[in-house]
C-alpha positions in Angstrom: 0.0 0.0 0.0 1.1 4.1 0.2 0.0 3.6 4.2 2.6 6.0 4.5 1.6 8.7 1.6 -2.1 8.6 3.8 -3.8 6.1 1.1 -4.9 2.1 1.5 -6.8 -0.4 -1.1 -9.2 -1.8 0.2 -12.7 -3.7 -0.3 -15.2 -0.9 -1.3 -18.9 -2.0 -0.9 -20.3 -3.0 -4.3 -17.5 -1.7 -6.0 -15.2 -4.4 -5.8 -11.3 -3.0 -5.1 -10.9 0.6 -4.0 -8.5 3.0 -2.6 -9.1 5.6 0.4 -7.8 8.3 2.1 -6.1 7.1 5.9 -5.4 11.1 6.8 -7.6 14.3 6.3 -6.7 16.0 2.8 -7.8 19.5 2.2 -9.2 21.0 -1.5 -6.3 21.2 -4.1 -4.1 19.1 -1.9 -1.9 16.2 -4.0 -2.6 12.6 -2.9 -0.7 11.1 -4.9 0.9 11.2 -8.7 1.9 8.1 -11.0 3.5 7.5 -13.7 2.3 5.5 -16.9 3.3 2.1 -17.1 3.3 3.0 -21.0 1.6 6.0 -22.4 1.6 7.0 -26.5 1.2 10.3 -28.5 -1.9 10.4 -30.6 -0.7 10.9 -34.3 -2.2 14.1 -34.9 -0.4 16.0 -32.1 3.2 14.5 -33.5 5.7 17.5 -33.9 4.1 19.6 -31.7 5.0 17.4 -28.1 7.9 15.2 -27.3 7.1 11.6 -28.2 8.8 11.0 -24.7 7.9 13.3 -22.2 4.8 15.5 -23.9 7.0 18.8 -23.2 5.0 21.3 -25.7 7.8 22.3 -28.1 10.1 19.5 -29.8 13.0 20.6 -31.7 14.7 17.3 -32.5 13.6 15.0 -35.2 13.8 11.0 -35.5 16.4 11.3 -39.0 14.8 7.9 -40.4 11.4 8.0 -39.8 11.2 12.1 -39.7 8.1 11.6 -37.8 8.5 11.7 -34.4 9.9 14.9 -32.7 11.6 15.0 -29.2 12.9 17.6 -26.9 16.9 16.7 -27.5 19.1 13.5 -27.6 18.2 12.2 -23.9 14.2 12.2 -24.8 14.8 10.5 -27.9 17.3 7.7 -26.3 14.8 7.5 -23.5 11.8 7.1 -26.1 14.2 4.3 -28.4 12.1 1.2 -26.7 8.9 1.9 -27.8 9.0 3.7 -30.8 11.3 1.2 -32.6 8.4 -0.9 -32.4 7.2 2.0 -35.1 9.7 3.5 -36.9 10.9 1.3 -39.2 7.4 -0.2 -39.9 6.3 3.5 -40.5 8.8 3.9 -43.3 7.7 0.6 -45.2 4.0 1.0 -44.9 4.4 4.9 -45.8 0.9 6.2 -45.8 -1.1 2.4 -44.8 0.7 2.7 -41.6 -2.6 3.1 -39.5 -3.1 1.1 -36.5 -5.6 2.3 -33.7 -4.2 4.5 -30.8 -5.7 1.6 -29.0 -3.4 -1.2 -30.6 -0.3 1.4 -30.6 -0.8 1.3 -26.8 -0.7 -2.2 -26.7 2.0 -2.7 -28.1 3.9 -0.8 -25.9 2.7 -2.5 -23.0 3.7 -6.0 -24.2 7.3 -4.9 -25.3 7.2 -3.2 -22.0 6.0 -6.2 -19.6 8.6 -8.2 -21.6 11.3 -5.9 -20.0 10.5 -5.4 -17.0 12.1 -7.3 -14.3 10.6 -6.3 -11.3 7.5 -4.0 -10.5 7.3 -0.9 -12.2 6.6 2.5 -9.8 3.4 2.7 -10.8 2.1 -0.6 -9.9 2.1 0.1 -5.3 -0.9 -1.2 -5.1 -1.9 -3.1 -8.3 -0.2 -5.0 -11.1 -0.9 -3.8 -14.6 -2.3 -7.7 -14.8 -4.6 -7.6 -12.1 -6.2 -4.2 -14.2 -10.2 -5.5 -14.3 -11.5 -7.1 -17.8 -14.5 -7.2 -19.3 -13.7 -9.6 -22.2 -16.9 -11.9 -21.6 -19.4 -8.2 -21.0 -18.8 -7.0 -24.7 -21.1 -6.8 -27.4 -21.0 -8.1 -31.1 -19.9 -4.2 -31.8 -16.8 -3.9 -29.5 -15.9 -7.5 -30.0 -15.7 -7.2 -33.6 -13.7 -3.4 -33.0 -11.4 -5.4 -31.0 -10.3 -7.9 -33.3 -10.0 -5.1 -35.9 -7.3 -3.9 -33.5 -5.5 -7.1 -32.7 -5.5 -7.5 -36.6 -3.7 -4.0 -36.8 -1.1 -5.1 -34.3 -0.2 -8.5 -35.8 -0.3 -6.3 -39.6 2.0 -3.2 -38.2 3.7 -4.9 -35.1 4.3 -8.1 -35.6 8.1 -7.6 -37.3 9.3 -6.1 -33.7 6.9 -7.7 -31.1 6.2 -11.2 -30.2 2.4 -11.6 -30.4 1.0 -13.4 -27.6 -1.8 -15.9 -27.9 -5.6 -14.6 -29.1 -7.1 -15.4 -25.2 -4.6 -12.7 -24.2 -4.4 -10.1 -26.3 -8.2 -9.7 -25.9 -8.1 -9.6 -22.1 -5.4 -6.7 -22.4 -7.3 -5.0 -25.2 -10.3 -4.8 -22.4 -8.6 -4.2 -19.7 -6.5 -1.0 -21.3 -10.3 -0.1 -22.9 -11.4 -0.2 -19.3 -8.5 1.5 -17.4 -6.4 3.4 -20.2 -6.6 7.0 -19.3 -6.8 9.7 -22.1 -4.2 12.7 -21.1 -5.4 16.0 -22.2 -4.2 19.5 -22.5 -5.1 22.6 -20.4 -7.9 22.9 -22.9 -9.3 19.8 -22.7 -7.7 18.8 -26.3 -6.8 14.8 -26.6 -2.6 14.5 -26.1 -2.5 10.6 -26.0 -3.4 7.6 -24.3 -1.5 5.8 -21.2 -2.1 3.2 -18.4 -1.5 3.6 -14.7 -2.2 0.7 -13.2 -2.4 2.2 -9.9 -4.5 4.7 -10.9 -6.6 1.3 -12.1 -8.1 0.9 -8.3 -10.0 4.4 -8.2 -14.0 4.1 -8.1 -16.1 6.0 -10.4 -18.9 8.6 -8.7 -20.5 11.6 -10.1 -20.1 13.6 -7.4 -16.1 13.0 -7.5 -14.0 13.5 -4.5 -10.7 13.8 -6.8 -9.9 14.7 -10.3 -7.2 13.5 -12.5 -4.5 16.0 -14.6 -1.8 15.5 -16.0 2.1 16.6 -15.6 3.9 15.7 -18.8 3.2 11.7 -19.5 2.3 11.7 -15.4 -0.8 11.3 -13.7 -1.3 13.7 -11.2 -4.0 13.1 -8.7 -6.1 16.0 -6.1 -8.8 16.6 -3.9 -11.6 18.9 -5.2 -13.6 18.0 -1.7 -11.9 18.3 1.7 -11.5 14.5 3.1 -11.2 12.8 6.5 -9.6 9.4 7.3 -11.8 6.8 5.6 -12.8 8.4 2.7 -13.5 7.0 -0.6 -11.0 8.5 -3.7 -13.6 8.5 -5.9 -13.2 10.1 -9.8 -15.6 10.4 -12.7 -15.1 8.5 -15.6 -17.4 10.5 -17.6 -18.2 13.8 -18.6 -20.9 15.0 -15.4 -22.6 17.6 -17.9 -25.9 15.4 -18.6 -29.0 14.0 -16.8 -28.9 10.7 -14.7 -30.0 8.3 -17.5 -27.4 9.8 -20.1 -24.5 9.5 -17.6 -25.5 4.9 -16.4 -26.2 4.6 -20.3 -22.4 5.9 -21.0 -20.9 4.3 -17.8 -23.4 1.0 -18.9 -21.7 0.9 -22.4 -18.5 1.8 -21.7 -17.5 0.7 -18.5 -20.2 -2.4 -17.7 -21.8 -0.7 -14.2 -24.6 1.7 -13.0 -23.9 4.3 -10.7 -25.6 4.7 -7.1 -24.0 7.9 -6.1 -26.1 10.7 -4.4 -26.8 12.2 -7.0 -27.9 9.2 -9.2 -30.2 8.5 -6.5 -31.4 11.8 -5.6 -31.2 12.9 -9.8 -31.4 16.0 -8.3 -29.8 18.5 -11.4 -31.5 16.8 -13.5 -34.4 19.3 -13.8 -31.9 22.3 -14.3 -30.1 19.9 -16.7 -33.3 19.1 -18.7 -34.9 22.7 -18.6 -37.6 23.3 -21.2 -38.5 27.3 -22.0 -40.7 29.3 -20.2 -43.9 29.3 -22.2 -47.8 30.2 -21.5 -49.0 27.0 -21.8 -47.1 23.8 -20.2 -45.2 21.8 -22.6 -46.4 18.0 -22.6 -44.6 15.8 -22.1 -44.3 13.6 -24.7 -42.8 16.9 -26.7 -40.0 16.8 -24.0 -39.4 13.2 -24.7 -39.0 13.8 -28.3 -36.8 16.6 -28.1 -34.8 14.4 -25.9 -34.5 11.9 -28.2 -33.9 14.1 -31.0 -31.1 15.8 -28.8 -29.2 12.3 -28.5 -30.0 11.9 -32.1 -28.5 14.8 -33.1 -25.5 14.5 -30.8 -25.2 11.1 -32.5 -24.9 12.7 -35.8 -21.9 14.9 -35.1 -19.8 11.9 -35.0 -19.9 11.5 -38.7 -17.8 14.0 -39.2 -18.8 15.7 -42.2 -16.9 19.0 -43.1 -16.7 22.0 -40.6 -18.9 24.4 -42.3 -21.5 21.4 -42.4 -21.3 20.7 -39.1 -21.4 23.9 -38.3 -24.9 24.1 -40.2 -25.7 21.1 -38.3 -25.1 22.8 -35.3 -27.4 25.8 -35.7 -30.5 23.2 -37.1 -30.2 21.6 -33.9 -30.3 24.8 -31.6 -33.1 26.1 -33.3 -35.2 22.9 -33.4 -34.7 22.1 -29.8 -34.7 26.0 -29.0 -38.2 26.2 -29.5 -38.5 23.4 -26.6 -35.4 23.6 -25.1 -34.3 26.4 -22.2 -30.6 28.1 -23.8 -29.3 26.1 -20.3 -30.6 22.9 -21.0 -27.4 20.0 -21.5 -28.6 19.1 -25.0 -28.5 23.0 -25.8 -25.3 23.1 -24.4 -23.7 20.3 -26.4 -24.7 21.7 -29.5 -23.2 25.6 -28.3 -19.8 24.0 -27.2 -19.4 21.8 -30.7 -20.4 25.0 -32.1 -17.8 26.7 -30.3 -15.1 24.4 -31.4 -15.8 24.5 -35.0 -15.7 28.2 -34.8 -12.2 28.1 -33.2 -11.1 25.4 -36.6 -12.7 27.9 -39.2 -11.0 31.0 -37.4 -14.6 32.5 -36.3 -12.9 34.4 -33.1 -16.7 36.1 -33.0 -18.8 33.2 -33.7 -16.6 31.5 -31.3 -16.9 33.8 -28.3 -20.7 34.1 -28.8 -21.2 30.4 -28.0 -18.9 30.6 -25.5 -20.1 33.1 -23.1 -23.2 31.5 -23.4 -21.7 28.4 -21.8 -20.3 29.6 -18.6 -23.4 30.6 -16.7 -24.8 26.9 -17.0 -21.6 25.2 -16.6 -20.6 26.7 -13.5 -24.0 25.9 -12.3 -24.4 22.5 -13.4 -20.9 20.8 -13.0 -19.4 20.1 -9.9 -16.7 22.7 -7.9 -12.8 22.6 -9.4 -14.3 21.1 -13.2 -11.9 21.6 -15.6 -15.0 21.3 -18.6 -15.5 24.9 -16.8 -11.8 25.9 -16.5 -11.4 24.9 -20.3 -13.9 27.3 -21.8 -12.7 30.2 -19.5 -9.3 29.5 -21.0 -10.0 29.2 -24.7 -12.6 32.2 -24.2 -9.3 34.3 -22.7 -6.8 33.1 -25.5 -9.9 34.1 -28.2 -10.3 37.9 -26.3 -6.5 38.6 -26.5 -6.8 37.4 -30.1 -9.3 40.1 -30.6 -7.5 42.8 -28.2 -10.0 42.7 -25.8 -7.8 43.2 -22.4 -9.8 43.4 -19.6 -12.5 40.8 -20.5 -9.4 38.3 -21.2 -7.8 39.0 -18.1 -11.2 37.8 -15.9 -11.4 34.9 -18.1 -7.9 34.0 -17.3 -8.0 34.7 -13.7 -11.1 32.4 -13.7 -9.7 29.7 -15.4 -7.0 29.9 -13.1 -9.1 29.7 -9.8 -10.3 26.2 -11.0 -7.1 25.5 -12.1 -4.7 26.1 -9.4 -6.8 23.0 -7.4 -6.7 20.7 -10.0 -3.4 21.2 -11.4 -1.3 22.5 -8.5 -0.2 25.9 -7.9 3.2 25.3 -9.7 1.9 23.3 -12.7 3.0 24.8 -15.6 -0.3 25.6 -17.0 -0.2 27.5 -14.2 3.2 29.6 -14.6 2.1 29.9 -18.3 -1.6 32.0 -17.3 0.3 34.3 -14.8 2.9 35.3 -17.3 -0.6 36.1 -19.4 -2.0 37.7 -17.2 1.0 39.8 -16.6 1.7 41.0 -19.9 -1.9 42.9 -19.9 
């Protein structure tokens, strides 16, 4: 155990395995941080982070496959391992080199099990075997994704890796679906993918006593509630934004549990979540319930990914169909604002961008929980959109905003952190 960093497994009642707290921690305090057994860079973000250590800017290039970038010599030495299971195979294949960030990851973690000797610093309290499965809980659908991925690794891996046996790949292809953490940016954007196995024993609730950020390829782990001896660590696993039954359908699919928190029991923001307009006349029901499912439809929809300006249009449809229902503060409002946000940000629409944004903040404070970095993000991309546009004072508040929720969740000497005061500064 970390008995002496104030934290214990332990049985947790109709969780199975948890961890707790065995001393009082206060809001924004550090229980503990961990590094990944294996973590990977997701293509799209190569040359702009080290392949090693996710340090922002990368000045040195890999000279035979020219597409991984690293900080200097040492981060590319350090990084040798695992990406030789990819550079060579990257040259031959050329532009067919396209496993999942999924199989990528796995691959990693079998070269790396194969050479490690003893246990790794990240596995206290639990093995990166003993990670829970959930091989014989999957559909036709993830089934079949995950032999698409275990095809990918035998087609771009095999050369460099041995292969273990079909039983076992697909256990290890649950378990990292199940544990793998996604690291993200300041602004919420997708870095890569990594497993902490320690990490592995934390229980999911929706009313979180921790939250999870990241330090480079680290996991770094805080309290957003003050604890006493006893206490659960407790993170969400999903995004908190929507109603009761959105939030056990996700954690259902993805994850194979229901949740019994409070508030899953008590559903009570689920009527701010699910507000309909003020109007003369009640709205019925059954009008709520098929707005509702046209919301998840259209949420659906996005994921086709048609081109920006379409989606865009797709966007605006949806606002003004469930608008006529639909409170500007209800989630499935707030979806369609914050994709229309982000699209705005791709096409360059600094205005367009802004005006969904400040829309958002009002709700979001109100509906997520205290410390949420969902909130912190939009502050922080509305700030770096109002210096764009020279608007000084109103990007200074959004900073110093951003920065309240962030100075809990990432530490007061992240470098997030060091990077908004210099900001803030230079007003």
């Amino acid at each position: 155990t970390l008995g002496e960093g104030g934290l214990e497994r332990f049985d947790s009642p109709g969780k199975g395995r948890g961890l707790r707290v065995t001393r009082p921690f206060k809001v924004g305090e550090l229980l503990f941080s961990c590094p990944a057994f294996s973590h990977v860079l997701s293509v799209k973000e190569r040359g702009c982070y080290c392949e090693f250590c996710f340090t922002r800017l990368t000045l040195w290039q890999c000279g035979k496959c020219k597409k991984a970038f690293y900080c200097n010599v040492k981060c590319q030495k350090g990084d040798w391992a695992m990406h030789k299971l990819e550079c060579s195979a990257m040259v031959a294949f050329g532009e067919n080199w396209c496993p999942s960030e999924l199989s990528r990851l796995v691959a990693r973690i079998l070269a790396k099990k194969k050479m490690q000797k003893e246990r790794c610093i990240c596995e206290k309290m639990l093995l990166i075997g003993e990670m829970q499965s959930h091989t014989e809980d999957e559909d036709n659908e993830k089934r079949e994704m995950t032999e698409a991925d275990i095809a990918g690794l035998h087609r771009f891996y095999s050369k460099h890796l041995d292969v273990p046996d079909h039983k076992e790949l697909l256990t290890l292809f649950s378990q990292v679906a199940c544990n793998g953490f996604t690291i993200e940016d300041d602004e919420l954007s997708h870095l890569g993918t990594a497993v902490y196995p320690d990490m592995a024993l934390i229980n999911h609730s929706c009313l979180p006593s921790v939250i999870v950020t990241f330090k480079g390829t680290s996991a770094e782990v805080r309290a957003v509630q003050d604890m006493k001896p006893g206490d659960e660590v407790l993170i969400s696993y999903i995004d908190l934004l929507y109603p009761t039954d959105d939030r056990n359908n996700r954690l259902r699919e993805s994850y194979y549990f229901i949740c019994d928190c409070q508030e899953c029991k008590s559903q009570s923001k689920d009527k701010a979540k699910l507000k309909v307009r003020k109007q003369r006349d009640s709205i019925e029901p059954d009008v709520i319930n098929n707005m509702v499912r046209y919301a998840r439809k259209a949420i659906r929809d996005l994921d086709s990914v048609p081109p920006p300006s379409e989606l865009l249009e797709m966007c605006e449809q949806s606002l003004e169909e469930m608008g006529a229902v639909f409170d500007d503060s209800n989630v499935y409002m707030l979806h369609m604002m914050y994709q229309a946000m982000g699209i705005c940000m791709y096409m360059q629409d600094l205005d367009g961008a802004i005006r969904y944004g400040e829309k958002l903040l009002k709700p979001y404070s109100h509906l997520y929980p205290p410390y949420s970095l969902n909130v912190s993000s939009v502050y922080l991309k509305l700030g770096r959109l109002y210096l764009g546009l020279e608007r000084q004072s109103a990007c200074t508040s959004a900073l110093k905003k951003a920065m309240a929720i962030m100075e809990v969740a990432h530490g007061k000497d992240h470098f997030y952190i060091e990077e908004l005061r210099k900001m803030i500064a230079q007003k």
